[in-house]
Structures are given as C-alpha cells and as structure tokens.
C-alpha positions as CSV (number, residue, x, y, z in Angstrom):
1,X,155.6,71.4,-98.0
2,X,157.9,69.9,-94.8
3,X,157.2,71.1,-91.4
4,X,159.3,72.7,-89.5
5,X,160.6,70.7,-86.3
6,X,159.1,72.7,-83.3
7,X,161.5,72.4,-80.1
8,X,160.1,71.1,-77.2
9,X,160.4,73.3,-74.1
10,X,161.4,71.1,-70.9
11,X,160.3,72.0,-68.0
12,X,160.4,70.5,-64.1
13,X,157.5,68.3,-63.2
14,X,156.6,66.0,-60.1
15,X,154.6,63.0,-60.5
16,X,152.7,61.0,-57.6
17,X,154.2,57.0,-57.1
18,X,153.8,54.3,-54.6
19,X,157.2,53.6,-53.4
20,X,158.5,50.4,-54.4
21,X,159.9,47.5,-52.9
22,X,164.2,48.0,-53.4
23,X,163.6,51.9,-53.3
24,X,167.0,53.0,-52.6
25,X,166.8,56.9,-52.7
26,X,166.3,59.8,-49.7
27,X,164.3,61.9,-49.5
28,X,165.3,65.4,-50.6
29,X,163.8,67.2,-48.2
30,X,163.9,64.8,-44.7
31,X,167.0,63.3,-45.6
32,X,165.5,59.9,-44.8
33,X,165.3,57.0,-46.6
34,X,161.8,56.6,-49.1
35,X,161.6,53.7,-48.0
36,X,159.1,50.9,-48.8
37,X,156.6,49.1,-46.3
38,X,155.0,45.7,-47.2
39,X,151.5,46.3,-45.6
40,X,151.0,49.9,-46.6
41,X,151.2,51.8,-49.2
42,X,153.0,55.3,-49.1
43,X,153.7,57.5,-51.7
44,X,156.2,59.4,-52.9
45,X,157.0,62.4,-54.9
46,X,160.0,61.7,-57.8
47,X,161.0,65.2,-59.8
48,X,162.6,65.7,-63.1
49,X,164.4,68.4,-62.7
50,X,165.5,70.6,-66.1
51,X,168.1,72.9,-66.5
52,X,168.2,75.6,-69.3
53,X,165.7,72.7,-71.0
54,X,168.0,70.0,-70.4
55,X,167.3,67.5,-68.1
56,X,169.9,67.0,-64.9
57,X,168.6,64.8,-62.4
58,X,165.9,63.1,-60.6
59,X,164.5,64.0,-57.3
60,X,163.1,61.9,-54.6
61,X,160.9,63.2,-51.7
62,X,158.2,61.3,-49.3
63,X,154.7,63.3,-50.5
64,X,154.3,64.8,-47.3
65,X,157.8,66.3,-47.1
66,X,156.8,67.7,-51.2
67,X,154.1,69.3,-49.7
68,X,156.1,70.8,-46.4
69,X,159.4,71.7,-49.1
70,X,156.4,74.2,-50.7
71,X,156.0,72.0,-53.7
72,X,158.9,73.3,-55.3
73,X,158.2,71.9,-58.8
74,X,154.5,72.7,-58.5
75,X,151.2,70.2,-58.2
76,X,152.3,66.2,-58.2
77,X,149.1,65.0,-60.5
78,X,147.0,62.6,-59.9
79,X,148.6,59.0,-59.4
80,X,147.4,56.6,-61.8
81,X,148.3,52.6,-61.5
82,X,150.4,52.1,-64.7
83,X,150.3,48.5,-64.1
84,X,147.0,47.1,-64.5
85,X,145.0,47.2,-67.9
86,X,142.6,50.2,-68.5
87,X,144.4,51.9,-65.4
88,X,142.3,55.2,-64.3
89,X,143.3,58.3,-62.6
90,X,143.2,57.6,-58.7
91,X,140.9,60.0,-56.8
C-alpha cells in the first residue's frame, strides 16, 4: 500500500542567533542597524514569516526589541551553537 503525502502546515517561527560579522539587516522593530560587535556577543532574533503556508520573508530584530515588539511570532527557542561538533542547547 502507498502512503498518502501529508502537507506540511507552515507556520511563523523566531529562532535565537548571535549576530554575525557582515550583518547587514535592521532591525524591524528599532529601525537600527543589527549590527555586529567584535568583543561581545549580542543576539538577535531572525523570523520566517508565512503567509497562507507560504513562506514570504525573513525578519530581523535585536532580541531585546523581539521581546519589547510583544514577541510577535511567539517564544525564540533556545540558541544552540551550530558550529561546533556535538553542539548543545545554550542555557
């Protein structure tokens, strides 16, 4: 017997990043630039945002500004360092 293809439901979600070096984006929220600072290490919020289950953009804001804009597309997760083997959730 096949199985039926189930269809994935898109939704908005907000991760937790540490802003890079070349970050080029504004916050949504501030209008200010996210930008990155060699000797410390800010975070931001970045959004996919979905429409009718399509996706339509990405949005930027600093993770305080998320938090002040009444996280509009609801808890950021944990952070959790992508680049370093056996990576663990941040706490």
């Amino acid at each position: 017997m096949a199985k039926s293809a189930t269809k994935t439901e898109w939704k908005s979600r907000a991760v937790t990043r540490l802003i890079e070096a070349g970050s080029m984006t504004e916050c949504l929220h501030c209008g200010e630039r996210v930008k990155f600072k060699a000797r410390e290490r800010h975070m931001q919020v970045i959004c996919n945002v979905y429409v009718k289950g399509s996706w339509d953009r990405v949005e930027h804001f600093h993770a305080p500004c998320y938090e002040e804009a009444g996280a509009p597309y609801g808890d950021p997760g944990e952070w959790v360092n992508t680049r370093s083997p056996g990576a663990k959730a941040k706490t």
